[in-house]
C-alpha positions as CSV (number, residue, x, y, z in Angstrom):
1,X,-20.7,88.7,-70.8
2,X,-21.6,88.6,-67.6
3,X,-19.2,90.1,-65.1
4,X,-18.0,87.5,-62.0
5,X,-17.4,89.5,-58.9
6,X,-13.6,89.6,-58.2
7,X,-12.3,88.7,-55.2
8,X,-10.9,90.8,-52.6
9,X,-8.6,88.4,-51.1
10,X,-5.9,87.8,-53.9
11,X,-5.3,84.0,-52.7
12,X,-9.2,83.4,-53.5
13,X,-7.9,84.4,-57.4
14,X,-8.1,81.0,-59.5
15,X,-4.7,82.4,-60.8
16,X,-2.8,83.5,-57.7
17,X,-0.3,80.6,-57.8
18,X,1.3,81.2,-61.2
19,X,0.8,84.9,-60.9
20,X,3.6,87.4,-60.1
21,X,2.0,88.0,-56.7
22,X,2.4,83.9,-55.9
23,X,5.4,84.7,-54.3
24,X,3.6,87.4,-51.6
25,X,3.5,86.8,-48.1
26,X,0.2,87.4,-46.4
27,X,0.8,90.6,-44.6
28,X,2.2,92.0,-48.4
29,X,-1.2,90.2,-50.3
30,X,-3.0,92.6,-47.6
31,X,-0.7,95.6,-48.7
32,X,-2.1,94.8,-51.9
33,X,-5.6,94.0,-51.4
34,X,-6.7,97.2,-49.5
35,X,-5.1,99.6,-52.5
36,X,-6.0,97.2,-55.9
37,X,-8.9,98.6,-58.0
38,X,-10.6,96.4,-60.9
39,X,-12.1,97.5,-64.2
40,X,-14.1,95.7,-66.6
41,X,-13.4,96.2,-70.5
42,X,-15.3,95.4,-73.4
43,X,-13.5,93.8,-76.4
44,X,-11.3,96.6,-78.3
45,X,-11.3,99.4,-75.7
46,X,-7.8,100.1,-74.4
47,X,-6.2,99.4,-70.9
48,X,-3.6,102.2,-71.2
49,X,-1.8,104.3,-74.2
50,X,1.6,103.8,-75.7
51,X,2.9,107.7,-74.2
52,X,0.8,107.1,-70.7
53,X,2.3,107.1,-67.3
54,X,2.6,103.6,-65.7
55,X,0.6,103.9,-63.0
56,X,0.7,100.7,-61.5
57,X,0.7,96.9,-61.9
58,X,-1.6,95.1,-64.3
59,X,-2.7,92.0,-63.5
60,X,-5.3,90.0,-66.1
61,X,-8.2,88.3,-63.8
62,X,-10.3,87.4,-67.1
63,X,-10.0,87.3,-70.8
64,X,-7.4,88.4,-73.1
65,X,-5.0,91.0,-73.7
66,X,-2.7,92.1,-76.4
67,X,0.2,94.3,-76.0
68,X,1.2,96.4,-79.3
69,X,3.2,99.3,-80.7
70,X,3.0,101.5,-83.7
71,X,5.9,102.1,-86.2
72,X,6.5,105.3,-87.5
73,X,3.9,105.1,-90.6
74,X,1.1,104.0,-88.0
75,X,1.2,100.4,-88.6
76,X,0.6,98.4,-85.5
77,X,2.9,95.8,-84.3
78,X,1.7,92.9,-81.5
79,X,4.6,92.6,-79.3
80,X,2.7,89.6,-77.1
81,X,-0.6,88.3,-75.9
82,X,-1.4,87.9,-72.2
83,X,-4.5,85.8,-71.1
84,X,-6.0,85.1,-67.1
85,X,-2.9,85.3,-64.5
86,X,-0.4,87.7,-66.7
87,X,0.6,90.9,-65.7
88,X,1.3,93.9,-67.5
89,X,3.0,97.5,-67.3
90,X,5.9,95.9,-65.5
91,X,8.8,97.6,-67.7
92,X,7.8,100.7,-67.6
93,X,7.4,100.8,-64.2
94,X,10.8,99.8,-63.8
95,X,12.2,102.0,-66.0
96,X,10.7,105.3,-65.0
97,X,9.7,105.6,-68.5
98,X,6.3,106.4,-69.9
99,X,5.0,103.4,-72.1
100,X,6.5,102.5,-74.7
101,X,3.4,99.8,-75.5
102,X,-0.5,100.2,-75.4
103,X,-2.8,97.2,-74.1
104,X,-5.9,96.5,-75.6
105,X,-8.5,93.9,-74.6
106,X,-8.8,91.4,-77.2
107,X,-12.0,89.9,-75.4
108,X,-13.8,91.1,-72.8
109,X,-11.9,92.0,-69.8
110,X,-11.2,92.4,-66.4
111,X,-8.0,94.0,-65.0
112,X,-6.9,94.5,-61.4
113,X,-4.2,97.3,-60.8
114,X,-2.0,97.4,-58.4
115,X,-0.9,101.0,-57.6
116,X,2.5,102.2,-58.5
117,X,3.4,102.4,-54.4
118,X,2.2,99.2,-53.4
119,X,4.4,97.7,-56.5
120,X,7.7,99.4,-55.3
121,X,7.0,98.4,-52.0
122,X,6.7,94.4,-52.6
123,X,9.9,95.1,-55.1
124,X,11.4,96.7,-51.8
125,X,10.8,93.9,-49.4
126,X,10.3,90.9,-50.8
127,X,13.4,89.0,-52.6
128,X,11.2,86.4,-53.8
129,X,9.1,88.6,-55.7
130,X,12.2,90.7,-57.1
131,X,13.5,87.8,-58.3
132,X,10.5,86.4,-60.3
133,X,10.0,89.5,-61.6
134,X,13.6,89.7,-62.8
135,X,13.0,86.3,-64.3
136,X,9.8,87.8,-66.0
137,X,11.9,90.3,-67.8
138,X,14.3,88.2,-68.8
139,X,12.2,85.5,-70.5
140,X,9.9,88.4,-72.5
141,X,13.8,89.5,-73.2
142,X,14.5,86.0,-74.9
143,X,10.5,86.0,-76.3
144,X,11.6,89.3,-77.8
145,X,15.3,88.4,-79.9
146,X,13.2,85.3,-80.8
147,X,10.6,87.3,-82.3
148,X,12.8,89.7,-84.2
149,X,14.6,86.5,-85.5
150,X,11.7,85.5,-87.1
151,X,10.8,88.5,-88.6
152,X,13.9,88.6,-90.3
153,X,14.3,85.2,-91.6
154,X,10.9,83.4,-91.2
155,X,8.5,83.4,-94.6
156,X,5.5,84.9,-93.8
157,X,3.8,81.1,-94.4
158,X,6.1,80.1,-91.6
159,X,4.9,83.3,-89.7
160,X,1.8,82.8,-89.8
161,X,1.5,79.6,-88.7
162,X,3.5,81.1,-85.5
163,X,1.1,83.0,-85.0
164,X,-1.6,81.0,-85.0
165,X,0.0,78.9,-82.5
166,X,0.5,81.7,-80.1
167,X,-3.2,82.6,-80.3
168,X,-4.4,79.0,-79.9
169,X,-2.0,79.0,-76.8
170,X,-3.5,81.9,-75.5
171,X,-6.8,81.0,-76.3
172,X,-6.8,77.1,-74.9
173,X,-9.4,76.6,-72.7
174,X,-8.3,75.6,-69.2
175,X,-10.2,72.3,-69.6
176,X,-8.4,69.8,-70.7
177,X,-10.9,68.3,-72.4
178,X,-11.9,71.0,-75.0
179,X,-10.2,69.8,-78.2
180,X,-11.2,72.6,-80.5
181,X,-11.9,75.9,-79.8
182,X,-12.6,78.4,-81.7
183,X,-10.5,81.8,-82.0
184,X,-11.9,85.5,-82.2
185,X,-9.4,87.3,-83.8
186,X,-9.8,89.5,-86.5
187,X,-7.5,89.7,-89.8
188,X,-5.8,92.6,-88.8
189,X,-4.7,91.5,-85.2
190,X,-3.4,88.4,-86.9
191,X,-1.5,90.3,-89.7
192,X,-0.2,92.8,-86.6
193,X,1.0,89.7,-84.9
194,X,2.8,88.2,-88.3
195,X,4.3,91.2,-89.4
196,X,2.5,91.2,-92.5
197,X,-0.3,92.5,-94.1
198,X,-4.1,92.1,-94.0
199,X,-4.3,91.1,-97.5
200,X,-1.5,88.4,-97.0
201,X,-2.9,87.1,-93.8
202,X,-6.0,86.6,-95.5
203,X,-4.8,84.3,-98.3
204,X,-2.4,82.1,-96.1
205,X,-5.6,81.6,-94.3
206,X,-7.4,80.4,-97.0
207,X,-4.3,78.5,-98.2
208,X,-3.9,76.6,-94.5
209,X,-8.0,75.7,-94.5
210,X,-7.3,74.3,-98.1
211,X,-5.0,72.1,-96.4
212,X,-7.3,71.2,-93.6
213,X,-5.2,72.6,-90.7
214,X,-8.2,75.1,-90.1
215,X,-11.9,76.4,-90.2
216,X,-12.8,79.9,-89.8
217,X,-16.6,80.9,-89.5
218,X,-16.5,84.6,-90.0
219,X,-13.7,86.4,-87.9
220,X,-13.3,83.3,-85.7
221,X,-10.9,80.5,-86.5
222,X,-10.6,76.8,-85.4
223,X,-7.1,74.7,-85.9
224,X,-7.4,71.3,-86.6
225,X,-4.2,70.4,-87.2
226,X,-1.8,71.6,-84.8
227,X,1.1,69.2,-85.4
228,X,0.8,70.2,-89.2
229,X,0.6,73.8,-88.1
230,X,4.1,73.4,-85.7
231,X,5.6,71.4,-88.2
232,X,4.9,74.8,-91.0
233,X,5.9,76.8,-88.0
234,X,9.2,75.3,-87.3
235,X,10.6,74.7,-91.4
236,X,13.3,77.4,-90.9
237,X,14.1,77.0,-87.4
């Protein structure tokens, strides 16, 4: 990969609009831009540990990102993906709590960070941003009962194919004209994001490129029929 220089003027980001920061005021975008720091990470290595302080605002300037927990046995849980313009580390910030979630880059990477000051400050003086922020928690809120609806009532076919549909959305190319893509994600981040096993993700797999709604060429998968894959996702809803 090669890595693009970032700018330093958060308004020259191709994702400013529908970031968070979208609703700074210039004077506040300068706050920010003299005390943000970037880092580049490859595929796998982790952004910050379930445990760690939050230490600032996360904000995803390329690639994609997957937010997870661990149960008590050690088995790892995706709570949500976050791709090019999501932030991250939000909650904990808010809370005062240490994080209750690790980030991991699912791709290759590169995160800016907002200090912890500078994010206290915008909440302090800017409504607009208080308020999409409080918007932000409440629709990962609503992501999150939805989620734990499924896992109680959905089939794991049904899951699955959720699943799948999350990562394509994540995954989606900006152009509009990129039809098929394909999807790096290995068996074990899709059985994390199912709540099921590897074992079971791997045969639904095979099961769903029986039935022609998918390729796979190694670790990465192409869908091919996305309304046959919403209409699997959506039986029990």
């Amino acid at each position: 990969m090669t890595v693009p220089i970032v700018p330093s003027n958060c308004q020259q980001c191709p994702h400013y609009q529908k970031s968070l920061l979208g609703a700074c005021h210039h004077t506040e975008l300068a706050l920010v831009e003299g005390g943000k720091m970037h880092q580049f990470y490859r595929k796998g290595q982790l952004i910050f540990a379930m445990g760690a302080r939050a230490v600032g605002l996360y904000c995803v300037y390329e690639g994609k990102v997957k937010v997870s927990n661990r149960s008590a046995d050690g088995k790892e849980h995706i709570i949500r993906l976050a791709r090019e313009g999501d932030v991250l580390g939000y909650r904990s910030l808010m809370s005062g709590d240490t994080c209750t979630t690790a980030a991991t880059a699912l791709t290759d990477c590169i995160v800016c960070l907002v200090p912890r000051p500078d994010f206290f400050s915008l909440l302090a003086q800017n409504p607009q941003f208080s308020q999409s922020l409080l918007r932000l928690l409440a629709r990962n809120l609503g992501e999150a009962e939805q989620r734990l609806l499924h896992s109680a009532y959905k089939p794991v076919r049904e899951r699955v194919a959720g699943a799948l549909l999350l990562l394509h959305a994540a995954f989606r190319p900006a152009a509009a004209s990129a039809a098929y893509f394909s999807i790096p994600v290995s068996r074990d981040d899709l059985a994390a994001l199912s709540g099921t096993t590897k074992e079971t993700a791997s045969r639904l797999l095979s099961e769903f490129r029986q039935e022609g709604l998918l390729t796979t060429q190694g670790s990465r998968i192409s869908i091919r029929g996305l309304e046959s894959l919403r209409e699997v996702a959506s039986l029990y809803d």
